[in-house]
C-alpha atoms as one frame of an Amber mdcrd trajectory, in Angstrom:
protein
   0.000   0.000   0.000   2.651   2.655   0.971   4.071   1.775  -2.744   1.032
   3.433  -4.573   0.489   6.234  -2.200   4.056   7.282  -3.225   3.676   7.062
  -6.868   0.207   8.885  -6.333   2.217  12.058  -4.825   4.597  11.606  -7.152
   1.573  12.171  -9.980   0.028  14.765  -8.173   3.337  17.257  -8.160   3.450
  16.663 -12.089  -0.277  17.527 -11.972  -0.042  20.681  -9.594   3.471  22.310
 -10.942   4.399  22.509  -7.789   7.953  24.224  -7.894  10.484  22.225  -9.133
  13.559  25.006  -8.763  16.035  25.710  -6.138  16.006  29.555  -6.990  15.334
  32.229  -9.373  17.162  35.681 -10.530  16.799  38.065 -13.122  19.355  38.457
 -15.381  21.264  42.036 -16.729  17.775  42.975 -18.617  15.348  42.145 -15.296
  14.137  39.056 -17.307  14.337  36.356 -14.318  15.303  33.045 -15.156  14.609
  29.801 -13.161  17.538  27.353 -11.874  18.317  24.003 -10.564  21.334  23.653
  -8.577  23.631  21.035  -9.831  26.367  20.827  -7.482  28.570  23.711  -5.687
  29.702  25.370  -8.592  26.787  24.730 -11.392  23.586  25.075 -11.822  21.002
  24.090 -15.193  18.162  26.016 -16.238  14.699  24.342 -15.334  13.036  23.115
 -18.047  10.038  21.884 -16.548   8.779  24.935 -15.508   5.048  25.401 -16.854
   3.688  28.526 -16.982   0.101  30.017 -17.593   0.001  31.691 -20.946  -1.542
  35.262 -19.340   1.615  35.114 -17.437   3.791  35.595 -20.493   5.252  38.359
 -21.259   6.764  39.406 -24.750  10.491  40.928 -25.159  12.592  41.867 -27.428
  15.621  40.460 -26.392  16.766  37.424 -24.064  19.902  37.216 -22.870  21.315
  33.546 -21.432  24.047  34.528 -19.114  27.079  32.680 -18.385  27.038  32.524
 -15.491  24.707  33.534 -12.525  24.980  34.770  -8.528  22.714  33.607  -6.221
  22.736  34.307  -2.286  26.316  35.551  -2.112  27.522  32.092  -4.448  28.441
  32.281  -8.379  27.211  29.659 -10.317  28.530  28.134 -13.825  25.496  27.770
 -16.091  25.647  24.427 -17.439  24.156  24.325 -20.799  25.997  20.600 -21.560
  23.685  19.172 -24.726  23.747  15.870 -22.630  21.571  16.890 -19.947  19.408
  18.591 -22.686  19.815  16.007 -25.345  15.839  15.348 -25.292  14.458  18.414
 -24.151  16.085  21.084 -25.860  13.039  23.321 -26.808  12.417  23.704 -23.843
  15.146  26.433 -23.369  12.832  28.903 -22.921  10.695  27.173 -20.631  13.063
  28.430 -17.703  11.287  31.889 -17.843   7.879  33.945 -18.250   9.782  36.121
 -21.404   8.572  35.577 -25.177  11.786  37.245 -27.363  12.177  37.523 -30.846
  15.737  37.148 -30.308  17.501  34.907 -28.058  21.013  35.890 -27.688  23.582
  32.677 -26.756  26.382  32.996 -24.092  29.706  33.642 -25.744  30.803  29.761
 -25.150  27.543  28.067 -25.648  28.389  24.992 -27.941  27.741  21.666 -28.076
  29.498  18.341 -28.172  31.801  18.070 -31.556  32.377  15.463 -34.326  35.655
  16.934 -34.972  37.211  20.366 -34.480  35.051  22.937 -35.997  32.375  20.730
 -36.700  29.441  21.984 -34.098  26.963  19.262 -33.646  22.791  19.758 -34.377
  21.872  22.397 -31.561  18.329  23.490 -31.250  14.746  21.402 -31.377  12.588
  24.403 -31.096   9.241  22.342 -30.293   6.765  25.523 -31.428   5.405  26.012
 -27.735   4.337  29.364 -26.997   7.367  31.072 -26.032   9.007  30.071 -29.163
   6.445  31.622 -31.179   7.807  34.790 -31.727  11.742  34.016 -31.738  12.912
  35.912 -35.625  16.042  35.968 -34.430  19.183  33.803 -32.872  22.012  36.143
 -31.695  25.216  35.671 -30.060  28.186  38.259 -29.501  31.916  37.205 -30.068
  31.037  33.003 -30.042  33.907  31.103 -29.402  32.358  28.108 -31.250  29.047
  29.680 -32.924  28.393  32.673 -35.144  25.048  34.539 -36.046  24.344  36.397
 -39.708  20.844  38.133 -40.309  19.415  35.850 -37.222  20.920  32.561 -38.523
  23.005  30.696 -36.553  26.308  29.185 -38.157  29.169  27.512 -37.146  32.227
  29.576 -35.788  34.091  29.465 -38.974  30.422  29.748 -41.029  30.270  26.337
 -42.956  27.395  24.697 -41.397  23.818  25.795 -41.241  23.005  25.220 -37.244
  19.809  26.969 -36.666  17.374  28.866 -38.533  14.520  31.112 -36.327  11.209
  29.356 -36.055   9.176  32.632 -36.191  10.283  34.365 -39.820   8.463  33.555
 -42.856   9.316  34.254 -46.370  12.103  32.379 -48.306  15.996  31.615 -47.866
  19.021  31.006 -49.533  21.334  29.076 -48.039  24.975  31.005 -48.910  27.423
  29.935 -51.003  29.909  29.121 -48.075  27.378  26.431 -46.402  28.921  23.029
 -46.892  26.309  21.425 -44.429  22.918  21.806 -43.032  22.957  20.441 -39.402
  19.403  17.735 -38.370  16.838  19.775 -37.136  18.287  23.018 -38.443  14.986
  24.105 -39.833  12.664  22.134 -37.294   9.351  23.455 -36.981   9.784  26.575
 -39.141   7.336  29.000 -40.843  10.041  29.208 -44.023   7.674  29.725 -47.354
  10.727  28.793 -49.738  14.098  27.217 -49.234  16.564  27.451 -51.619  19.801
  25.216 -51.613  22.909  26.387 -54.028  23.456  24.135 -56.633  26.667  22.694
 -55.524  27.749  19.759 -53.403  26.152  20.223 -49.517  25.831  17.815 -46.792
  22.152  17.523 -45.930  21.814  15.777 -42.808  18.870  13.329 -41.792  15.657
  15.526 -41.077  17.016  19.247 -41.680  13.666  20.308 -42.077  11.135  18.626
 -40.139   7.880  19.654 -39.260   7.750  22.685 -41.823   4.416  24.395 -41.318
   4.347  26.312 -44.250   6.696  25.038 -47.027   4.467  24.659 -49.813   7.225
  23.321 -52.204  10.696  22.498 -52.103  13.702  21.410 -54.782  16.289  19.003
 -54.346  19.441  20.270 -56.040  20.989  18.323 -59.050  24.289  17.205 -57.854
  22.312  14.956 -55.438  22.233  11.044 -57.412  21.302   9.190 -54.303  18.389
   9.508 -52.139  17.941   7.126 -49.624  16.130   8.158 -46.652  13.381  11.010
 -45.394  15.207  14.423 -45.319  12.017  16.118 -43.875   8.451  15.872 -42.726
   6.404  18.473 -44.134   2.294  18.393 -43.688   1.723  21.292 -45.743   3.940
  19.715 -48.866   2.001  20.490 -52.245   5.141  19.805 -54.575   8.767  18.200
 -54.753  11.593  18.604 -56.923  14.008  15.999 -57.904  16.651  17.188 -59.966
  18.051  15.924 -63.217  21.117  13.806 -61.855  19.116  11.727 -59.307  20.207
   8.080 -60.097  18.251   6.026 -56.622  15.387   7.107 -54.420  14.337   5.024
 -51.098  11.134   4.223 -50.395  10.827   6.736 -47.397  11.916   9.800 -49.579
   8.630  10.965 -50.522   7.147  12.812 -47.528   4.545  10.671 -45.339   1.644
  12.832 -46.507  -1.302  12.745 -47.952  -1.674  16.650 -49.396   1.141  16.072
 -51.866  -0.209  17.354 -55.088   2.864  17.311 -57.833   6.044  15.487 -57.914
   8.511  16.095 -60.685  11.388  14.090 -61.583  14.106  15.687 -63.830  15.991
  12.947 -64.402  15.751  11.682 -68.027  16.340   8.143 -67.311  14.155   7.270
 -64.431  16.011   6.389 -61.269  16.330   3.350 -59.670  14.364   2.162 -57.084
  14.337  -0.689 -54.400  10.115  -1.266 -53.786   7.306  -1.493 -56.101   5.708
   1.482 -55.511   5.295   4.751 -53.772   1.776   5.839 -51.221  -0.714   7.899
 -52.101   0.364   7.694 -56.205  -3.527   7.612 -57.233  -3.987  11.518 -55.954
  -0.719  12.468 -57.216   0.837  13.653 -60.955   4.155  12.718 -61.795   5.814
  15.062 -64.357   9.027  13.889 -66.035  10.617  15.276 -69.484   8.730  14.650
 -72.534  10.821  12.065 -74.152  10.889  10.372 -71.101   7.080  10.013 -70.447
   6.959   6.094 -71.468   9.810   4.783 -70.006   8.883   5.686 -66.629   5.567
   4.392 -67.202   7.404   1.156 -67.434   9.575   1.923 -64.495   9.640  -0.015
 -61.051   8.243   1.934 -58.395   7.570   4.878 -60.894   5.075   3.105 -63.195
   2.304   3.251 -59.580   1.794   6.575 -60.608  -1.807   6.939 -62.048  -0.497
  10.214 -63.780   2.358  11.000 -65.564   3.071  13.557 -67.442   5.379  15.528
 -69.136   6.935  18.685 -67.941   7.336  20.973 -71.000   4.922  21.259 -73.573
   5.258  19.936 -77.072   7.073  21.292 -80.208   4.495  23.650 -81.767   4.853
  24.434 -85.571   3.247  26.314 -87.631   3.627  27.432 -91.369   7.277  28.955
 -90.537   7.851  29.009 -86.863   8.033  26.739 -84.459   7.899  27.111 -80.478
  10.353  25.046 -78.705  10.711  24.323 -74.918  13.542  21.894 -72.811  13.628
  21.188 -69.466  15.921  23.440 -67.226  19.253  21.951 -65.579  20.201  23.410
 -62.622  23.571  22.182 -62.900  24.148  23.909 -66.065  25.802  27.296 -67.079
  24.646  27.494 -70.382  23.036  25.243 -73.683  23.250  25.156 -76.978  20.837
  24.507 -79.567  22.166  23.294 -83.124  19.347  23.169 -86.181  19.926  20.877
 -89.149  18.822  20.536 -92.533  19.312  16.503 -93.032  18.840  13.653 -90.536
  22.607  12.780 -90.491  23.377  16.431 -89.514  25.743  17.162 -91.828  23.651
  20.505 -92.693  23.806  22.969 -89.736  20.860  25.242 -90.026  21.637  27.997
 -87.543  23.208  27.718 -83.502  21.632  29.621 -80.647  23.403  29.673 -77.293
  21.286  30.281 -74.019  22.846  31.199 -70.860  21.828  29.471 -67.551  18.712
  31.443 -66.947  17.362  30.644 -71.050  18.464  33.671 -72.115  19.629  34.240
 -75.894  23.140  34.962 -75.814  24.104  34.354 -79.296  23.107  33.675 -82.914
  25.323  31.432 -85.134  23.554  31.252 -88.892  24.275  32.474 -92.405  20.572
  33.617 -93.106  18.006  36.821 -91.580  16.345  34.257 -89.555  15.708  35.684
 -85.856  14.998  33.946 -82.812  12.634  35.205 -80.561  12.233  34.696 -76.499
   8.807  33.176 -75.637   7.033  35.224 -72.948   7.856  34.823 -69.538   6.365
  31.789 -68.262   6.018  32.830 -64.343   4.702  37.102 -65.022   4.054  39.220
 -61.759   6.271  36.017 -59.249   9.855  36.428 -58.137  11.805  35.220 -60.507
  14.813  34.445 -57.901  12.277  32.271 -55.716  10.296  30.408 -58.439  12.643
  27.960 -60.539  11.274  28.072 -64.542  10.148  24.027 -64.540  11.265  24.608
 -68.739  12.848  27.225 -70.963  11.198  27.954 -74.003  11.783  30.218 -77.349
  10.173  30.676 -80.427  11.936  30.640 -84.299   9.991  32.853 -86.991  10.657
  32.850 -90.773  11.419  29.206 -91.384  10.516  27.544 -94.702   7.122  26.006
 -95.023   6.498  21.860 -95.253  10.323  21.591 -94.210  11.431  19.124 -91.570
  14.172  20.086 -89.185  16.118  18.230 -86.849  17.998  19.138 -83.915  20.415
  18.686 -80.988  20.114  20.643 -77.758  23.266  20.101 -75.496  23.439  21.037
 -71.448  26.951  22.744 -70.638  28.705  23.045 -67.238  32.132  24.862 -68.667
  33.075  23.373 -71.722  31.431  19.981 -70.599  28.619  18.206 -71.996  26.075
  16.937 -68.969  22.855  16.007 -70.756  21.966  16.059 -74.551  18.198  16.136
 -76.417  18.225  15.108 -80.303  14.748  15.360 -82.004  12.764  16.930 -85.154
  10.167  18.783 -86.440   8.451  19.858 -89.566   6.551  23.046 -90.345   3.258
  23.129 -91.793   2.319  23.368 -95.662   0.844  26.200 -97.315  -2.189  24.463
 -97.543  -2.816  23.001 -93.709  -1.631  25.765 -91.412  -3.160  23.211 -88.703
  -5.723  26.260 -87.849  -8.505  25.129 -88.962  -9.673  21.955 -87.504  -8.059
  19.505 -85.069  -7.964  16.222 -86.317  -8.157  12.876 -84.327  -6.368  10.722
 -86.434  -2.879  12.084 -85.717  -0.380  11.740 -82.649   1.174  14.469 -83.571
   0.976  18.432 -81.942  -1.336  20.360 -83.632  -2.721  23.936 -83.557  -6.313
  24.584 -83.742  -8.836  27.385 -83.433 -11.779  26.754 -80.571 -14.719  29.621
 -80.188 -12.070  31.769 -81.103  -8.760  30.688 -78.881  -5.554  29.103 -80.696
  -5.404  25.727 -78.818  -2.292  23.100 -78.959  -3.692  19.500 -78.895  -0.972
  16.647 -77.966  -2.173  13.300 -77.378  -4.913  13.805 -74.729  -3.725  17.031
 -73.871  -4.697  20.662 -74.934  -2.127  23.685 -73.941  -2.597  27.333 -74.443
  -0.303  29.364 -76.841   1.813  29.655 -73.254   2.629  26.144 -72.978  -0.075
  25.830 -70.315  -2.054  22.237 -69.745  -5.699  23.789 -70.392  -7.184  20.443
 -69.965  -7.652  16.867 -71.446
């Protein structure tokens, strides 16, 4: 009997929050802070403190001290990540103060992999004193750095912390070589944007994003094997052109996942049969590789697939062409010829990594002109073009043309498209009526609209899917 009697009072303090701390003091801003006293020289923050919401109170700043005096006796603040290993966002649990910017002791750091390598730091848990943090701060670190609110390592190679409050987007600098787990946990971040080079993306950088809507895996990634992040509010994913493998627990566990594209040309490699949820999901892939991953393992469970860039549209002498964008690349190349065996160049137009016409390469007054922008009134740095696209005038009618399109990094090759097309006669200008019978794009008029029909699909004059 006296067994459960003590594990009822035991229940009942938990219930109550009855105090839990040895003592409390304010620190240099008046904010006070609550402690439990580790030994004779050291002392933790408590954690467990639970307080009303209508006893919060909002601040600017919050300053951890080092160190902290309490009846006549100076205490070491231990902030040791083993005691906090599991409980970590509860840092700010320890006071009544909301900040929007928590500013770190000058030797706050955690346990190392290797020197200058600062271990995953922060699991800000979204409780309500966590709600307003924009900003992590801390003045001459020893072993951490802040820019703009973001907290780095010391020598500013690897992403520790981003601040749960902002919103908007963010581009991870140049200098990042790795994004720590849990560096974006529980984030209001819109848009992430990763640099296109090689980064260490640990296990779970972003978990539990609350408003990420979409997000792009770089190119240089070819493997995949494991969940990066959780995201509920996930409408579309990215995978980029060089992804060789994918796991099975890549795709986030969700079931609000609208859009997956895949820029891979040869569909990668997979080790199950199938992904979830594939019935309420589209897959979009590049054009000419629309039936092979229909026949793919894993990739074939998709109920839709289809392609990401719209058809080659001719008409009596122009034709509207469109590729899929490489992020890897700095630049392409488009070569027309007059004969199958390419023996007859046409004309050369070189694009720069962003589509645009740098250059013109033909012995005739043909001109090349740039399509319209496909993403008008959206920030063009936050919102990746899914295709490039540009339109040739004053080509000869009932003429078939072949080409090459080639995807540069330097003076390297990375990716190369060969294909044809043929204008329209003087006679069909493909205007007039759409007909059935034919596989191939066509242009048509409809109660007064020019229409594209390709397959079962109809596109605008913008390259936009209109409908089946």
């Amino acid at each position: 009997m006296k067994h459960y009697l003590t594990i009822l009072l035991i229940l009942g303090i938990g219930i109550t929050g009855a105090k839990a701390w040895d003592f409390a003091e304010p620190n240099q801003d008046g904010d006070t802070i609550y402690y439990i006293i580790d030994d004779e020289t050291t002392v933790s923050l408590d954690r467990w403190v639970n307080f009303p919401d209508n006893m919060i109170y909002e601040v600017d700043t919050f300053r951890l001290p080092e160190t902290v005096t309490h009846e006549g006796v100076t205490y070491q603040i231990n902030y040791d990540y083993s005691k906090l290993i599991l409980n970590f966002g509860f840092l700010l649990d320890a006071t009544k103060a909301s900040p929007r910017t928590l500013l770190l002791p000058q030797d706050y750091c955690l346990p190392t992999f290797g020197a200058g390598d600062v271990r995953a730091l922060l699991q800000i848990l979204g409780r309500t004193k966590c709600d307003r943090l924009e900003n992590w701060a801390i003045e001459n670190g020893k072993y951490l750095t802040s820019i703009n609110g973001v907290l780095y390592s010391r020598n500013k190679d690897t992403l520790i912390a981003y601040p749960p409050k902002r919103t908007g987007s963010f581009r991870v600098p140049q200098r990042v070589v790795c994004i720590t787990t849990n560096a974006f946990l529980a984030t209001n971040i819109d848009t992430l944007i990763l640099p296109d080079k090689d980064l260490e993306l640990r296990i779970k950088f972003i978990n539990e994003a609350r408003r990420m809507r979409t997000f792009r895996y770089p190119d240089y990634i070819t493997h995949l094997n494991d969940t990066y992040f959780t995201a509920d509010s996930l409408r579309e994913i990215i995978f980029g052109a060089d992804l060789k493998y994918i796991g099975s627990r890549v795709l986030p566990n969700t079931t609000v996942l609208e859009k997956v594209i895949c820029r891979a040309i040869t569909p990668p490699t997979t080790g199950f049969t199938n992904f979830d949820c594939t019935e309420e999901m589209a897959l979009y892939v590049p054009r000419v590789s629309v039936g092979e991953y229909k026949r793919a393992k894993g990739w074939s469970s998709f109920q839709h697939i289809l392609p990401i860039e719209p058809p080659i549209v001719t008409g009596l002498s122009s034709a509207e062409i469109s590729w899929v964008q490489n992020f890897s690349a700095t630049g392409y190349i488009w070569t027309l010829y007059l004969d199958e065996a390419k023996t007859q160049r046409f004309m050369s137009l070189t694009f720069d990594a962003i589509g645009h016409l740098t250059n013109i390469d033909f012995g005739s007054n043909l001109a090349p002109k740039r399509a319209p922008a496909l993403y008008k009134g959206e920030d063009e740095e936050n919102r990746y073009a899914e295709y490039y696209s540009f339109t040739i005038t004053g080509l000869s009618p009932d003429t078939k043309y072949y080409y090459t399109r080639q995807s540069l990094n330097g003076d390297e090759v990375i990716d190369e498209e060969n294909g044809s097309f043929k204008t329209q006669n003087d006679e069909v200008t493909g205007l007039k009526s759409y007909e059935s019978g034919t596989s191939a794009p066509q242009k048509y008029i409809e109660n007064g609209q020019v229409l594209i029909r390709s397959g079962k699909l109809t596109y605008d004059v913008q390259g936009k899917n209109i409908g089946k």
